[in-house]
One Martini backbone bead per residue (centre of mass of N, CA, C, O) as a GRO file, in nm:
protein
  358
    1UNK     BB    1   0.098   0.036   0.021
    2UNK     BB    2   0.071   0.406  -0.042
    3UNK     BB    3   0.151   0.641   0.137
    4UNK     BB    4  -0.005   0.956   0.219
    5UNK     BB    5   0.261   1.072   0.094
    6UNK     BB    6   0.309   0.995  -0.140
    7UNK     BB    7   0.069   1.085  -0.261
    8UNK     BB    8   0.120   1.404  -0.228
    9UNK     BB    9   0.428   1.416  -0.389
   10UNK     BB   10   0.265   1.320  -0.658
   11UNK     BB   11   0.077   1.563  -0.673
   12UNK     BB   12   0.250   1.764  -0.711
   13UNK     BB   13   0.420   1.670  -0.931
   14UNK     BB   14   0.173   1.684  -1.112
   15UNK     BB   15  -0.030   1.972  -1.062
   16UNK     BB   16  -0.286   1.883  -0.845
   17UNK     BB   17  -0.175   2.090  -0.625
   18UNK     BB   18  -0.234   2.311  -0.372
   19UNK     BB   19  -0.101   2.473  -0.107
   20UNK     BB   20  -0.337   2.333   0.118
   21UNK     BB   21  -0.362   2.014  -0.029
   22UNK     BB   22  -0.609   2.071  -0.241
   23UNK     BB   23  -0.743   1.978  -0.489
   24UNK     BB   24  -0.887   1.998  -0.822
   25UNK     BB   25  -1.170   1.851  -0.960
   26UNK     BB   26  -1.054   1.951  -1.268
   27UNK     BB   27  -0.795   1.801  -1.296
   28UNK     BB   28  -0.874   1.494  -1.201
   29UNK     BB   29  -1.072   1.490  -1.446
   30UNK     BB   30  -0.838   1.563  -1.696
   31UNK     BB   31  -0.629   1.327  -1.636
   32UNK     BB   32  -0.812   1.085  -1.677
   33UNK     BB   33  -0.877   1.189  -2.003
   34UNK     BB   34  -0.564   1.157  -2.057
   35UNK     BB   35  -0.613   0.896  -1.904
   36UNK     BB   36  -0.745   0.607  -1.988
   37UNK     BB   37  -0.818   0.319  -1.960
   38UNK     BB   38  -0.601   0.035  -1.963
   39UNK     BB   39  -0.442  -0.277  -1.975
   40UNK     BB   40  -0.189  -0.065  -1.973
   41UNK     BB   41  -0.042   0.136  -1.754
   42UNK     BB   42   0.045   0.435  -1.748
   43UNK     BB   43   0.215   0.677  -1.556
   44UNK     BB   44  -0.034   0.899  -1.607
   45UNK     BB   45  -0.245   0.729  -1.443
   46UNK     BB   46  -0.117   0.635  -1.193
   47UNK     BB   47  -0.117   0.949  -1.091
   48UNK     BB   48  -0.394   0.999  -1.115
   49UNK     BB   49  -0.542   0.818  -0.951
   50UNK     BB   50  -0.351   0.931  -0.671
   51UNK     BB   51  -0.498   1.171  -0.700
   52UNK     BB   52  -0.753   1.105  -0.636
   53UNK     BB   53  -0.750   0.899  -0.375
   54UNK     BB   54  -0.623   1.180  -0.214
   55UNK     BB   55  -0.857   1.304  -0.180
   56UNK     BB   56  -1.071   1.075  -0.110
   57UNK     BB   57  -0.859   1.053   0.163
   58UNK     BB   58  -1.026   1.233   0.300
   59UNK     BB   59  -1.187   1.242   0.597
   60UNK     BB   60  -1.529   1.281   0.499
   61UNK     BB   61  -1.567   1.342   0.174
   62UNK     BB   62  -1.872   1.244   0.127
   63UNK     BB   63  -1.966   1.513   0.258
   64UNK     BB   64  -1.882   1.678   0.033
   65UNK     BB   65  -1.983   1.868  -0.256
   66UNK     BB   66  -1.753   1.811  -0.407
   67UNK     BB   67  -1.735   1.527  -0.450
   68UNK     BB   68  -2.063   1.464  -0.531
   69UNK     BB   69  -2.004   1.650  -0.774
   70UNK     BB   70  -1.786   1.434  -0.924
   71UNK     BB   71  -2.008   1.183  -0.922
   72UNK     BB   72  -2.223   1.298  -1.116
   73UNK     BB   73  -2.014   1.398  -1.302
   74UNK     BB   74  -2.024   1.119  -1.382
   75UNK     BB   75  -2.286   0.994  -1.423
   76UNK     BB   76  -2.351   1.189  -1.678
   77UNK     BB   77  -2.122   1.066  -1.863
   78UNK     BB   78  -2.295   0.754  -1.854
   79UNK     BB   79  -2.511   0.857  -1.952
   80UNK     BB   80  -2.464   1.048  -2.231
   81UNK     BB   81  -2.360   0.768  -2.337
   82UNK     BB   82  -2.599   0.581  -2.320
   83UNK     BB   83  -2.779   0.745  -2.517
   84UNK     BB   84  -2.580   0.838  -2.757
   85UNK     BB   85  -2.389   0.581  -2.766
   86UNK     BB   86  -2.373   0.281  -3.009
   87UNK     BB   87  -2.215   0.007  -3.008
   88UNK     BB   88  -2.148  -0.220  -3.285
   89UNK     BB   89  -1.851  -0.429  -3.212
   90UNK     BB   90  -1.894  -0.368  -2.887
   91UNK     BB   91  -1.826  -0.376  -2.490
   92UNK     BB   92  -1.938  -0.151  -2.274
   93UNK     BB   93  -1.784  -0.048  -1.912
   94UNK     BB   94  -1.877   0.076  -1.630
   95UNK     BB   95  -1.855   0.312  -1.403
   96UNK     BB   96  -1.971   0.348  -1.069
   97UNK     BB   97  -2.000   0.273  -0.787
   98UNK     BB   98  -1.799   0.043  -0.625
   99UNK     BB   99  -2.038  -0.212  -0.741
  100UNK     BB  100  -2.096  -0.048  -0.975
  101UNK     BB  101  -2.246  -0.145  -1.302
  102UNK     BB  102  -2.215  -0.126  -1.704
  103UNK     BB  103  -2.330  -0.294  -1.938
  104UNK     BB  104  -2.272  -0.233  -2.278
  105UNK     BB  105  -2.471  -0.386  -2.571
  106UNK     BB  106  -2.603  -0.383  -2.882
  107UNK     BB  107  -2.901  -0.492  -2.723
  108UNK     BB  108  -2.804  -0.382  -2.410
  109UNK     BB  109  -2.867  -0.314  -2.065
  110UNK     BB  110  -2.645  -0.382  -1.774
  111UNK     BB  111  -2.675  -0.424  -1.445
  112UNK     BB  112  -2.456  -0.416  -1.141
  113UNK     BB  113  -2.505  -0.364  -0.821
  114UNK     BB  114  -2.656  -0.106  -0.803
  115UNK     BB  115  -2.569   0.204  -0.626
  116UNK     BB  116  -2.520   0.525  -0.553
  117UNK     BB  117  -2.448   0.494  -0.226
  118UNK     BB  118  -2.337   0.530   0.154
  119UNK     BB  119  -2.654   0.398   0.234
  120UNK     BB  120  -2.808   0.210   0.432
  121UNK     BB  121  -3.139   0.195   0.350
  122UNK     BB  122  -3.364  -0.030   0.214
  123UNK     BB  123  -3.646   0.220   0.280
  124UNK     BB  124  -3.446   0.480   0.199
  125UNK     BB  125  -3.347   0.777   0.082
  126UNK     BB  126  -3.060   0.981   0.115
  127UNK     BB  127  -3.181   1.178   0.191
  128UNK     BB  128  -3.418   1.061   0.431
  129UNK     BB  129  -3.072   0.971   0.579
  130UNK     BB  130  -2.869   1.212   0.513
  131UNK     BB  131  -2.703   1.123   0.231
  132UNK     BB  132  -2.486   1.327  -0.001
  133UNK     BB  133  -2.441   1.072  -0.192
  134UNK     BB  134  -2.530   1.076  -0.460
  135UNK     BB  135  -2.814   1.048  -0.671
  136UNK     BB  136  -3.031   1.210  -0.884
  137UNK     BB  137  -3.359   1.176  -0.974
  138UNK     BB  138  -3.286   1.205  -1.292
  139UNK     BB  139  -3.053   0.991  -1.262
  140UNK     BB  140  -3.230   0.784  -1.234
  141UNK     BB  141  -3.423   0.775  -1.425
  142UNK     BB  142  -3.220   0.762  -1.646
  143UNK     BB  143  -3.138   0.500  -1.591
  144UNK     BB  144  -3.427   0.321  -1.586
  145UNK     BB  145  -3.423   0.373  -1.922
  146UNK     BB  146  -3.162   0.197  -1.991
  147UNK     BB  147  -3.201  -0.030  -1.806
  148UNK     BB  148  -3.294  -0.373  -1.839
  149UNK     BB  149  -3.070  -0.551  -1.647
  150UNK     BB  150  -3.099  -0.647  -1.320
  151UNK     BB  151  -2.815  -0.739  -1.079
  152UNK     BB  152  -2.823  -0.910  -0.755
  153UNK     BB  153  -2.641  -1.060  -0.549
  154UNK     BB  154  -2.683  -0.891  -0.262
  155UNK     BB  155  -2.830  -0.717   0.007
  156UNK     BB  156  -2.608  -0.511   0.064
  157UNK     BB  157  -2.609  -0.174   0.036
  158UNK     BB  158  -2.348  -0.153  -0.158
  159UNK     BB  159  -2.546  -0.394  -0.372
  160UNK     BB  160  -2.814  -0.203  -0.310
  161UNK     BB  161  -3.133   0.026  -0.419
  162UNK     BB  162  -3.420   0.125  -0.410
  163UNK     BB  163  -3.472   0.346  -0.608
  164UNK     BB  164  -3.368   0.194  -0.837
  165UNK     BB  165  -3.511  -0.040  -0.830
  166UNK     BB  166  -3.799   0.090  -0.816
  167UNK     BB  167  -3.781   0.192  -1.103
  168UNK     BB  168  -3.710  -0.061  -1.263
  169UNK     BB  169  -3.994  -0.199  -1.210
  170UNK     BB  170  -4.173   0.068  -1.270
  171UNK     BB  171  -4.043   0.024  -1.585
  172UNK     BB  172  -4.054  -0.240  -1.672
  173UNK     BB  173  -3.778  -0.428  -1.552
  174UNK     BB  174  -3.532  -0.627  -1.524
  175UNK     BB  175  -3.474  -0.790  -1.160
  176UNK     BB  176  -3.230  -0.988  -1.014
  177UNK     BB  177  -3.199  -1.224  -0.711
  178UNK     BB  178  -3.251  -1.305  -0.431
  179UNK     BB  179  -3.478  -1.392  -0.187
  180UNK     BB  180  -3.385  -1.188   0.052
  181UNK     BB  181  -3.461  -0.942  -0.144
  182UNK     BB  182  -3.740  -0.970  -0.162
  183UNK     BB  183  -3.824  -1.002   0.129
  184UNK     BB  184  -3.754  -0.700   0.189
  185UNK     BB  185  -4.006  -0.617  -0.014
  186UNK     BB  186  -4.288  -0.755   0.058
  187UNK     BB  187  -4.465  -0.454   0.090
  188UNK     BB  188  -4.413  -0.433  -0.218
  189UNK     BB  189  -4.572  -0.425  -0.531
  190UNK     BB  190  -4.290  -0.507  -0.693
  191UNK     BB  191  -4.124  -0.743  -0.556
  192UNK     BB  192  -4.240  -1.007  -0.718
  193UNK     BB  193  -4.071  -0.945  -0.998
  194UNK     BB  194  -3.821  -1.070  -0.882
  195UNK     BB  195  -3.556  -1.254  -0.978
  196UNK     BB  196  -3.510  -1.625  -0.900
  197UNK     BB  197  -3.311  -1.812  -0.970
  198UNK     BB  198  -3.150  -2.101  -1.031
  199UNK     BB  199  -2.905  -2.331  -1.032
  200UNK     BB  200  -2.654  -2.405  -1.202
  201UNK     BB  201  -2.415  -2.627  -1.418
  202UNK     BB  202  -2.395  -2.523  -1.767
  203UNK     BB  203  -2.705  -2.440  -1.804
  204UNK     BB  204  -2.835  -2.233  -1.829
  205UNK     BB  205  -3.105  -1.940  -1.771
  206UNK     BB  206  -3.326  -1.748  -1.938
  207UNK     BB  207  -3.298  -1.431  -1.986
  208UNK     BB  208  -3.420  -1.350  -2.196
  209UNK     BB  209  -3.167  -1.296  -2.418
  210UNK     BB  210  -3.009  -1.455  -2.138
  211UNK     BB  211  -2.765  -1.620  -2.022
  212UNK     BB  212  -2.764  -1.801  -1.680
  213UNK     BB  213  -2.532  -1.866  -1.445
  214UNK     BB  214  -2.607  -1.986  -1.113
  215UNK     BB  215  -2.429  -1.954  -0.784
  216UNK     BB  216  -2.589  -2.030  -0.442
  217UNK     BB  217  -2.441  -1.868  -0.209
  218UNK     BB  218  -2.216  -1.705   0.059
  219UNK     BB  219  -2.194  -1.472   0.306
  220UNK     BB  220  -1.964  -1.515   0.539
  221UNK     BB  221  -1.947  -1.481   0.937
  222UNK     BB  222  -1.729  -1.688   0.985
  223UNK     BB  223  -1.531  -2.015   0.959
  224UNK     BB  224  -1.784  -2.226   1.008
  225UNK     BB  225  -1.938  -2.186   0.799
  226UNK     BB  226  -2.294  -2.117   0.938
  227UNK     BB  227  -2.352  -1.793   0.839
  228UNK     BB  228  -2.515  -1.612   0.637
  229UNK     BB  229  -2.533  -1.420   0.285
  230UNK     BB  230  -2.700  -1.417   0.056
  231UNK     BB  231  -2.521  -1.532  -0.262
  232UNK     BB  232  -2.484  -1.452  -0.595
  233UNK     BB  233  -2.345  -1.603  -0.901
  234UNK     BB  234  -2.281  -1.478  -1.218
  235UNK     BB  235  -2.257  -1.595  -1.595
  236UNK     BB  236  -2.318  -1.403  -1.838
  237UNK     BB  237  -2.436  -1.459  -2.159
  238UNK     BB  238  -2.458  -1.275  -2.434
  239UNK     BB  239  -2.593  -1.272  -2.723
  240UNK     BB  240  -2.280  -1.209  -2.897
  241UNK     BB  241  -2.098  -1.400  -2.671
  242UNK     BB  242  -1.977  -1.294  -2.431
  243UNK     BB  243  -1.867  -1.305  -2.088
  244UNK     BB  244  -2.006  -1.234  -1.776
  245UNK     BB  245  -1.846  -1.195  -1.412
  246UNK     BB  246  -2.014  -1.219  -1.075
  247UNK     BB  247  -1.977  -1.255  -0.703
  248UNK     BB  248  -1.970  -1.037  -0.533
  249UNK     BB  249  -1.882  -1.153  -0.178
  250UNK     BB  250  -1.777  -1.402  -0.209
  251UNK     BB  251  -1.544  -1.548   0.070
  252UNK     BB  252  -1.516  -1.849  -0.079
  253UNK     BB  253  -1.322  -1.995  -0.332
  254UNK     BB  254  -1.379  -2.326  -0.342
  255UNK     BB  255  -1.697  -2.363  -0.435
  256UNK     BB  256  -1.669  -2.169  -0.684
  257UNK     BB  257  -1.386  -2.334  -0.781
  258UNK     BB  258  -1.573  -2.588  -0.845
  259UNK     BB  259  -1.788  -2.467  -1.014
  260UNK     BB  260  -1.593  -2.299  -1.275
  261UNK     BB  261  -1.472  -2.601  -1.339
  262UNK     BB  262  -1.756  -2.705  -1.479
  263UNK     BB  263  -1.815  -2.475  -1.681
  264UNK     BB  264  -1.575  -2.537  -1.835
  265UNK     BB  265  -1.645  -2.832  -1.892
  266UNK     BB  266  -1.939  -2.740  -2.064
  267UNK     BB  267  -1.788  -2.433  -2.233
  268UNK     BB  268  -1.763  -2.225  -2.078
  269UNK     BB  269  -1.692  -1.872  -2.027
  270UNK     BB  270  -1.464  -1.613  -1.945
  271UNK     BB  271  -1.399  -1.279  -1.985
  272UNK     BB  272  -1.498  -1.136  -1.786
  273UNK     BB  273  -1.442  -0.981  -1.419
  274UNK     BB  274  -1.642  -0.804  -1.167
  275UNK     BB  275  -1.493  -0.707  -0.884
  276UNK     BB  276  -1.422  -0.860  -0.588
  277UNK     BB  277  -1.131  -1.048  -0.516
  278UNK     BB  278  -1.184  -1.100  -0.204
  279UNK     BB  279  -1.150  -1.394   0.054
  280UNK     BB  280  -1.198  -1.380   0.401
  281UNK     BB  281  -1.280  -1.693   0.441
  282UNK     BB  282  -1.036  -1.771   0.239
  283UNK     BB  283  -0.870  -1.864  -0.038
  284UNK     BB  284  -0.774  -1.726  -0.301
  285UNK     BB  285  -0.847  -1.739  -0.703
  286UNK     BB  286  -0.741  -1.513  -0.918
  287UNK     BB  287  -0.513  -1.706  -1.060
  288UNK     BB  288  -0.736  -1.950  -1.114
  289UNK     BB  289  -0.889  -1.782  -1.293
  290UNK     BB  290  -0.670  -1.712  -1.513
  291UNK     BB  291  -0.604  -1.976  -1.605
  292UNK     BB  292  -0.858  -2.096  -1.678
  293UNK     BB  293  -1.027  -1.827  -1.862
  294UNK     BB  294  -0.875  -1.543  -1.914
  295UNK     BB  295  -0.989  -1.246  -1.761
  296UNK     BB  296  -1.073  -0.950  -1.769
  297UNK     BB  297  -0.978  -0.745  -1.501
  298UNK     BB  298  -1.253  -0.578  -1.285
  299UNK     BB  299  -1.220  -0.423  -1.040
  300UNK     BB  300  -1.400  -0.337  -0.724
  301UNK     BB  301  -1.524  -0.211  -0.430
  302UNK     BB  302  -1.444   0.078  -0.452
  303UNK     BB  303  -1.469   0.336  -0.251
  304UNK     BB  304  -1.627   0.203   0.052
  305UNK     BB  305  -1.740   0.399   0.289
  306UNK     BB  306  -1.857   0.178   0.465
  307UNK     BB  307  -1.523   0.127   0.528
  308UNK     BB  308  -1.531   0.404   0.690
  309UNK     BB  309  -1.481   0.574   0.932
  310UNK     BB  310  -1.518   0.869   1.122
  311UNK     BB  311  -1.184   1.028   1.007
  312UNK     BB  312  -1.082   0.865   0.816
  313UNK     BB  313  -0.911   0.796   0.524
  314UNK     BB  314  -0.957   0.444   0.469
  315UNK     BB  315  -0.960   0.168   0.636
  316UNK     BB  316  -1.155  -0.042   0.415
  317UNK     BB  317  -1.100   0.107   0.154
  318UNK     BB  318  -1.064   0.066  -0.110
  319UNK     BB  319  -0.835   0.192  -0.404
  320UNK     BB  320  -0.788   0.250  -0.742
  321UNK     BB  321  -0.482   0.150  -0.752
  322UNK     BB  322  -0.456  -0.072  -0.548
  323UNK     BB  323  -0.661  -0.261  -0.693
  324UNK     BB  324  -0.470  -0.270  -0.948
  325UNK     BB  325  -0.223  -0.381  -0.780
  326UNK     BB  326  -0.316  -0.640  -0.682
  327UNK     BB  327  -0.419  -0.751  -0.984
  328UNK     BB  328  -0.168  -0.816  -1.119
  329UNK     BB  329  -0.029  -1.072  -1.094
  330UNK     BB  330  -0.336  -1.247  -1.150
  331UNK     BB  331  -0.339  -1.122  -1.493
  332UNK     BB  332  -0.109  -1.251  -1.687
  333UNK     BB  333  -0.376  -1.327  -1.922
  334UNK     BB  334  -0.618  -1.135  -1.914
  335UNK     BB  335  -0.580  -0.881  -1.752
  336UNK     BB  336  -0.604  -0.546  -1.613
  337UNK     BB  337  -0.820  -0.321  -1.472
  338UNK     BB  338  -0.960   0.005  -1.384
  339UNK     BB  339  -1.256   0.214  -1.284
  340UNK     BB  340  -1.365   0.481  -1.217
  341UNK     BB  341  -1.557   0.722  -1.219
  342UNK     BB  342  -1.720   0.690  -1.514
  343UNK     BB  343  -1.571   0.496  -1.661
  344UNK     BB  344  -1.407   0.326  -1.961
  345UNK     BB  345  -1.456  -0.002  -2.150
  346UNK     BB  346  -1.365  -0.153  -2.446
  347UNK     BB  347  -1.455  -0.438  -2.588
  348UNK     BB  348  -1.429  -0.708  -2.750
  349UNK     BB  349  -1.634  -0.969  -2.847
  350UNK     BB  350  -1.437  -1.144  -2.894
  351UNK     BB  351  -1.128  -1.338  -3.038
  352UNK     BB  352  -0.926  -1.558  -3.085
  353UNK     BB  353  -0.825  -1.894  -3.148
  354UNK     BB  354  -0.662  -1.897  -2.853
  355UNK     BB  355  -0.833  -1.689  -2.670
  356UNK     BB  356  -0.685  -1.463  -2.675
  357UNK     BB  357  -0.700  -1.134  -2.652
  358UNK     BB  358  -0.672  -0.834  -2.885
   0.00000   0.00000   0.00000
């Protein structure tokens, strides 16, 4: 991990930071936007995202108006570019919060973990329980009327969002999830509509246009996995031939890499992997899943709010940085990036015909 000297002297040397050590986040905005996300990561990107984290590892920045302003104003380029602009050679993955991912492919819109910001009640808004980051209803609108299928592994408040789900779901939205998400809004009119799909093992599960491989495993809260929450993994496989894959919170990876080396056996592939690589109740596996299927990782869960306490720098929260330096070791095969808040990346289609990624 990089102390937060050197985040600073990093900055400085940058050339955005002002005298008082505080960011100036049109800078930091297009510093982003002059280094994009790419498989490998270039000097001027690296210092790029180290002055993001330093700025955004202020503590109780999330609770700024800066802050607040800066994470909007991704969310608009988010929406303004899926409005806008519709690929159709390849599949473009965005990020919005912490696990929150949206991949657009030429015939649909997929939300993964949608969720807008560091909210923690699950039957009211970010206004309504008081907390400052969030995203505009404006914008929330905008985005329920873009996207198609919404997927969420576990119930858990930073991979899931009131106001969200129940947009997307009175927009007539398909909404995937678990049972326990279900039974949270069982007294919403909306709450019913909820996609619960089964166990698979190879072969899917057809959600619309998409093929759905479903892992029902939980987020284990002991040592001796006697008790967790309920979380599903999905393998995705898009109409265009795709494979998106993501874990949610699974924290323990023997039965995962049991299930996916199955998958693997039935012919099943996996393009891309999103999300959170950490396995905190048992061995990591992203190494072995990278021998597997060699999916481009694009590691999730940043600067999760609700991982650092009040006046904390950082807590338990991945920065964006660290992120990518944690998985670079362990995408030999596949390659890694990260991707900050508004950023995106275009995956092509296919591959080449030994596997490997163009």
């Amino acid at each position: 991990m990089v102390c937060m000297r050197s985040f600073m002297l990093c900055l400085m040397c940058a050339g955005l930071c002002f005298a008082d050590n505080t960011a100036d986040p049109g800078a930091l905005w297009q510093a982003l936007l002059d280094a994009p996300p790419a498989r490998e990561m270039t000097a001027a990107r690296k210092e790029a995202l180290r002055a993001l984290d330093a700025w955004i590892a202020q503590p109780n920045s999330e609770d700024t108006e800066a802050c607040a302003a800066y994470y909007r104003r991704a969310v608009d380029r988010v929406l303004t570019l899926l409005e806008t602009e519709h690929p159709e050679q390849d599949v473009r993955v965005f990020q919005l919060y912490s696990s929150s991912v949206l991949v657009q492919t030429p015939s649909a819109v997929i939300g993964i973990d949608l969720d807008q910001g560091p909210n923690e009640s699950l039957h009211q808004s970010p206004a309504e329980e008081g907390v400052a980051f969030c995203m505009t209803p404006e914008q929330i609108d905008r985005l329920a009327a873009l996207v198609d299928y919404g997927f969420h592994t576990h119930e858990h408040a930073d991979h899931l969002d009131y106001q969200i789900t129940r947009a997307l779901l009175e927009k007539g939205k398909t909404v995937i999830g678990t049972e326990g998400i279900r039974a949270i809004w069982a007294d919403e009119p909306w709450a019913e509509a909820i996609v619960t799909p089964p166990q698979t093992l190879g072969r899917g599960e057809k959600i619309g246009e998409l093929e759905v491989n479903v892992l029902r495993d939980r987020q284990w809260n002991n040592e001796s996995h006697a008790s967790g929450t309920e979380n599903n993994a999905y393998l995705i496989t898009l109409p265009e031939g795709l494979s998106i894959f993501v874990k949610g919170d699974i924290n323990c990876g023997l039965r995962l890499y049991g299930w996916l080396q199955l998958l693997a056996e039935k012919g099943c592939a996996m393009d891309v992997m999103l999300g959170s690589l950490i396995y905190w109740r048992g061995p990591g596996i992203a190494a072995q899943i990278d021998a597997l299927y060699a999916p481009l990782l694009l590691p999730g869960h940043t600067w999760e709010f609700g991982h650092r306490r009040a006046g904390e720098a950082r807590g338990n929260a991945m920065g964006f940085l660290q992120s990518a330096l944690l998985v670079k070791g362990a995408a030999k095969r596949g390659g890694a990036t990260v991707l900050s808040w508004g950023e995106f990346i275009d995956l092509p289609l296919s591959r080449d015909p030994s596997g490997n990624r163009p």
